[in-house]
OpenMM code with the backbone's topology and positions (N, CA, C; nanometers):
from openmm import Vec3, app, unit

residues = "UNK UNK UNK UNK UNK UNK UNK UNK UNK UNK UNK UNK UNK UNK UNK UNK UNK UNK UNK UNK UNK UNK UNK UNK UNK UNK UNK UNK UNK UNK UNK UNK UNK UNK UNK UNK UNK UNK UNK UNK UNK UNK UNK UNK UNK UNK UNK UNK UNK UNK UNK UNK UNK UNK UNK UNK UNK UNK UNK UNK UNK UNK UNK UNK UNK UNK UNK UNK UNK UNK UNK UNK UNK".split()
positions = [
    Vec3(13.4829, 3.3700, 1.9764),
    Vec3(13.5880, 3.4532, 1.9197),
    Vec3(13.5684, 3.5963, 1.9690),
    Vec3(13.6520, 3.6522, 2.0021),
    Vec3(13.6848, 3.7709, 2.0911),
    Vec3(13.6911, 3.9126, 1.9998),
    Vec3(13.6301, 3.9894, 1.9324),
    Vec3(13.6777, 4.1125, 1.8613),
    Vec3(13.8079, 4.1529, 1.8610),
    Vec3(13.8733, 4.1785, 1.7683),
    Vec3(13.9375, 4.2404, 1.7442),
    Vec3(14.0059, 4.3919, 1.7646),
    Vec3(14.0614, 4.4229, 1.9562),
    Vec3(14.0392, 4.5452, 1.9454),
    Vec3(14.1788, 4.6529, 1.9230),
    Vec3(14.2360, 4.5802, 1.8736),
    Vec3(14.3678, 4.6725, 1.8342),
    Vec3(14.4155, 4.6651, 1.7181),
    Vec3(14.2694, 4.6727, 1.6017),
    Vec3(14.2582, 4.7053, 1.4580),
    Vec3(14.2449, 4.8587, 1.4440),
    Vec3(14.3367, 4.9197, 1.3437),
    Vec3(14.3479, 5.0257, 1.3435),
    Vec3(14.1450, 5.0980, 1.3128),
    Vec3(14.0884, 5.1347, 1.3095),
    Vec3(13.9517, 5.1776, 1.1746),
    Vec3(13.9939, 5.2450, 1.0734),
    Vec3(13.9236, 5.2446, 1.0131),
    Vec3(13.9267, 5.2822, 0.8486),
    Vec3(13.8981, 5.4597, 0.8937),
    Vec3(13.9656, 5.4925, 0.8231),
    Vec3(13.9086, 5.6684, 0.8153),
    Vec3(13.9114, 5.7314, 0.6631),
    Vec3(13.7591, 5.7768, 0.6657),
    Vec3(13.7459, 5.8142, 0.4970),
    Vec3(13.7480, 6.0224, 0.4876),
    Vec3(13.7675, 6.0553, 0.4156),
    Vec3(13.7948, 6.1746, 0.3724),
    Vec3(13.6829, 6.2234, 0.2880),
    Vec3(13.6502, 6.3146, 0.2789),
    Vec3(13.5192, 6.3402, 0.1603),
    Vec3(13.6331, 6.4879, 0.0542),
    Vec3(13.5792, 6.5036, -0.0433),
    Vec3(13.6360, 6.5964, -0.0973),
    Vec3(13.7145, 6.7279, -0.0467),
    Vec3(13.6183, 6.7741, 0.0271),
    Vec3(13.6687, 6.9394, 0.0983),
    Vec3(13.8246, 6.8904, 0.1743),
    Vec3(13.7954, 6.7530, 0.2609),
    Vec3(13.9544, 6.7294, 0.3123),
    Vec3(14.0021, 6.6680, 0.2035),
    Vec3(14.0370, 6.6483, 0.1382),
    Vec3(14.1187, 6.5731, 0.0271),
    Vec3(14.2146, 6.7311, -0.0429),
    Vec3(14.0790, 6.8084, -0.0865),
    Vec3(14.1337, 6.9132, -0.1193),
    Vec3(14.2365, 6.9772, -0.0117),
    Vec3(14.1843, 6.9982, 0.0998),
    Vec3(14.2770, 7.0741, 0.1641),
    Vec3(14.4209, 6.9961, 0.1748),
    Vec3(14.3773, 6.8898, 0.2178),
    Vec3(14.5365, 6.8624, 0.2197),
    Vec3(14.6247, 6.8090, 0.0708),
    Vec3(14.5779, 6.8339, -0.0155),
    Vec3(14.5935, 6.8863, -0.1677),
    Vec3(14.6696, 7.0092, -0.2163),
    Vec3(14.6547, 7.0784, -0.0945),
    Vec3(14.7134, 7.2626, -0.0838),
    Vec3(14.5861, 7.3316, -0.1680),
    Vec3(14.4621, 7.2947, -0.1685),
    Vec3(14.3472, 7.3848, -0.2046),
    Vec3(14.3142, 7.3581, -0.3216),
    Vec3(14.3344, 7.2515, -0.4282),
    Vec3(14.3322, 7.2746, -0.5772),
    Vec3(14.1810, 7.2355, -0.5768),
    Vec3(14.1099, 7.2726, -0.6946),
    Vec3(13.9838, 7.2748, -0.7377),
    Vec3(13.9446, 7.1389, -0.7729),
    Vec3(13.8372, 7.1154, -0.6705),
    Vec3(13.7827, 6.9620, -0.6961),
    Vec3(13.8110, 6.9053, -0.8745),
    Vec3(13.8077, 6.9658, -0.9685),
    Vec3(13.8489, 6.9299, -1.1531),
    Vec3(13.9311, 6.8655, -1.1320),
    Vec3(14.0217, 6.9375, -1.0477),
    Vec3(14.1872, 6.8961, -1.0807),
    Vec3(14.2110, 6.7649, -0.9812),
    Vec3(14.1555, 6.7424, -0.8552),
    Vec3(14.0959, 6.6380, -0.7982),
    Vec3(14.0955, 6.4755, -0.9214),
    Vec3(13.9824, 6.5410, -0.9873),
    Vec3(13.9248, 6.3925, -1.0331),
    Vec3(14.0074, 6.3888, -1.1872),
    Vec3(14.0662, 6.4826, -1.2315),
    Vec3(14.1664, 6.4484, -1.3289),
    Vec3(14.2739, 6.3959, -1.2935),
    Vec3(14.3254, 6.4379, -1.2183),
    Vec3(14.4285, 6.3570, -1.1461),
    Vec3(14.4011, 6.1733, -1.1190),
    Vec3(14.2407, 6.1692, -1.0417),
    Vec3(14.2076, 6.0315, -1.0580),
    Vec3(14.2112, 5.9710, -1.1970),
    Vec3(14.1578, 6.0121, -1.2900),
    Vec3(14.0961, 5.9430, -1.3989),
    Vec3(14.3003, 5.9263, -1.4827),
    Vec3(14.3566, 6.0294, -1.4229),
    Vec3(14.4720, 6.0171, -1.5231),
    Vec3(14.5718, 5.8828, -1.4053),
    Vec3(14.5542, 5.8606, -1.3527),
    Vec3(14.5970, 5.7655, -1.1994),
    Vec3(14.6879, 5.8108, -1.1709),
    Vec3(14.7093, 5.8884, -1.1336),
    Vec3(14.7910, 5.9602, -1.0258),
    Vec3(14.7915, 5.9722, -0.9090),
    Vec3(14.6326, 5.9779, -0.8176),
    Vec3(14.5852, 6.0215, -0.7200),
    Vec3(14.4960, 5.8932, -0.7103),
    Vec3(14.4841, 5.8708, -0.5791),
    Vec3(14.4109, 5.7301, -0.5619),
    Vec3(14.2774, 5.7496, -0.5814),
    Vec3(14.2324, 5.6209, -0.6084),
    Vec3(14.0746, 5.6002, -0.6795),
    Vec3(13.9715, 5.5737, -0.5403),
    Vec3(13.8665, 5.7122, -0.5543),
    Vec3(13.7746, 5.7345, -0.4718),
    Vec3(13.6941, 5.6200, -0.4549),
    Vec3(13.6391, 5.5619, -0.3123),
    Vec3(13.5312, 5.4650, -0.3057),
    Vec3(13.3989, 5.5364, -0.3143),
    Vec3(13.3343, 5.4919, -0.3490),
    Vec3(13.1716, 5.5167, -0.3030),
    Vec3(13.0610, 5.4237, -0.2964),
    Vec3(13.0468, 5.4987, -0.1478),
    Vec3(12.9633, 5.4414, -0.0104),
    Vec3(12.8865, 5.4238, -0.0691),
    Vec3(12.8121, 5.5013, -0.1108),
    Vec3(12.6445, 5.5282, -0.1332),
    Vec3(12.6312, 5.6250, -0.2720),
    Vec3(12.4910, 5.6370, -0.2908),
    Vec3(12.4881, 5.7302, -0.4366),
    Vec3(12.5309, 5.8208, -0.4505),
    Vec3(12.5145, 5.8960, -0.3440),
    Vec3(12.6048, 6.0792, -0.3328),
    Vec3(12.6951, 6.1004, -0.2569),
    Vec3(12.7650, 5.9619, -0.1971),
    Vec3(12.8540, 5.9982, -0.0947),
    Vec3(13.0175, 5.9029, -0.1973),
    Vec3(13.0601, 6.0076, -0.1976),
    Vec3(13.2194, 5.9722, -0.2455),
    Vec3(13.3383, 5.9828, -0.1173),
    Vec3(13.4095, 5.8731, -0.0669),
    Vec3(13.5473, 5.9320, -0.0205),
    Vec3(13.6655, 5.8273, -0.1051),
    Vec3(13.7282, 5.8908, 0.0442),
    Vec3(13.8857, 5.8774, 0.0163),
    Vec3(13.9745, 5.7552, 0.1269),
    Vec3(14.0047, 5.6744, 0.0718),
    Vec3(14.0787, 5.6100, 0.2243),
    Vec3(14.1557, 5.7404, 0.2618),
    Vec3(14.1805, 5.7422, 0.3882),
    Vec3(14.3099, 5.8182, 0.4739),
    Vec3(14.3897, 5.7917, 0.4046),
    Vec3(14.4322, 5.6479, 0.4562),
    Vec3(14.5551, 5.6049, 0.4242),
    Vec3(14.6108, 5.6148, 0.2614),
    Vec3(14.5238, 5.6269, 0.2257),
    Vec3(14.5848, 5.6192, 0.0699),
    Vec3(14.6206, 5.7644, 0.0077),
    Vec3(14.5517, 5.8656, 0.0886),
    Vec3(14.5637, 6.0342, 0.0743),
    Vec3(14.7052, 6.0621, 0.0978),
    Vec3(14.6976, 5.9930, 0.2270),
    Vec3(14.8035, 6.0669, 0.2966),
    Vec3(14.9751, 5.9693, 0.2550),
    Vec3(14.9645, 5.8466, 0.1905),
    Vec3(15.0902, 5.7936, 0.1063),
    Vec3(15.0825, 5.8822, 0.0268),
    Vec3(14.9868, 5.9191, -0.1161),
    Vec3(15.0132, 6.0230, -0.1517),
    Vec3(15.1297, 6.1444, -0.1323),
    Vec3(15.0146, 6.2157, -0.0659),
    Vec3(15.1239, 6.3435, 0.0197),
    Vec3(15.2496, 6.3201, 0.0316),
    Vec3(15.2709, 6.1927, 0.1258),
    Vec3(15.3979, 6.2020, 0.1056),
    Vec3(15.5047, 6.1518, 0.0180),
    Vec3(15.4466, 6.1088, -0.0710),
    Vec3(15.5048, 6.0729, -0.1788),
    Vec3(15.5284, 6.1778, -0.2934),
    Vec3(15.4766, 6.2665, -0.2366),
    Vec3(15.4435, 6.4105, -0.3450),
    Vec3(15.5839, 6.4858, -0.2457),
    Vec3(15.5474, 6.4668, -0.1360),
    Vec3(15.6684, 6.5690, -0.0547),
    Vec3(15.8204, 6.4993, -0.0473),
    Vec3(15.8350, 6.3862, -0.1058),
    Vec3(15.9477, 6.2905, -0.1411),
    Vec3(15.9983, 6.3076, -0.2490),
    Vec3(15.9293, 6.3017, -0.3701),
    Vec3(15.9768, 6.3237, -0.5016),
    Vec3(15.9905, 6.4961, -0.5023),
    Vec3(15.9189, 6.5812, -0.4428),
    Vec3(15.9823, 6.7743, -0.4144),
    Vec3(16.1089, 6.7648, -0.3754),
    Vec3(16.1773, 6.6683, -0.2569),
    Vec3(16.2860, 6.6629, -0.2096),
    Vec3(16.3968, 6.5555, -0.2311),
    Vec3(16.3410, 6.5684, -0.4025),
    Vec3(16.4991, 6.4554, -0.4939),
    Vec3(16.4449, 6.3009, -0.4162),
    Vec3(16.3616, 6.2692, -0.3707),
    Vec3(16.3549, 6.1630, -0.3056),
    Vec3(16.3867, 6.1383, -0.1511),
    Vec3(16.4440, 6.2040, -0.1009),
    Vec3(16.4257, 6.2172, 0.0163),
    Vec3(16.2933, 6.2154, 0.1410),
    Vec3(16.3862, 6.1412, 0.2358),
    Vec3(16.2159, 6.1800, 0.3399),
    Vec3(16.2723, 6.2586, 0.4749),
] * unit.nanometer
topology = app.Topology()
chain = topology.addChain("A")
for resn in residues:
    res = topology.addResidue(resn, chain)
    for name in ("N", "CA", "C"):
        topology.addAtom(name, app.Element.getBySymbol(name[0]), res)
């Protein structure tokens, strides 16, 4: 069996990018947002390492910049 080579990879985000493309809000407002489910639920790798799928950041976003514009894309 031959690999698989035109699987997209996974790309994870750690806080500082999450925030930024957040428009800067303070990691609090970050994980309230999680705990209230709003904002997608962080994996974690390892003991001190938290991310973010990409993909799930960035539906977000634009789902945030959809509902700003009456629903529109």
């Amino acid at each position: 069996m031959q690999p698989n080579t035109t699987a997209t990879p996974i790309v994870f985000y750690r806080l500082p990018r999450v925030r930024e493309i957040c428009g800067g809000v303070a990691p609090s407002t970050i994980w309230s947002w999680v705990k209230a489910g709003v904002f997608p639920k962080p994996i974690k790798l390892a003991a001190n390492t938290t991310v973010w799928n990409s993909v799930d950041v960035e539906a977000w976003a634009q789902s945030r910049i959809a509902d700003s514009r009456g629903g529109e894309q």
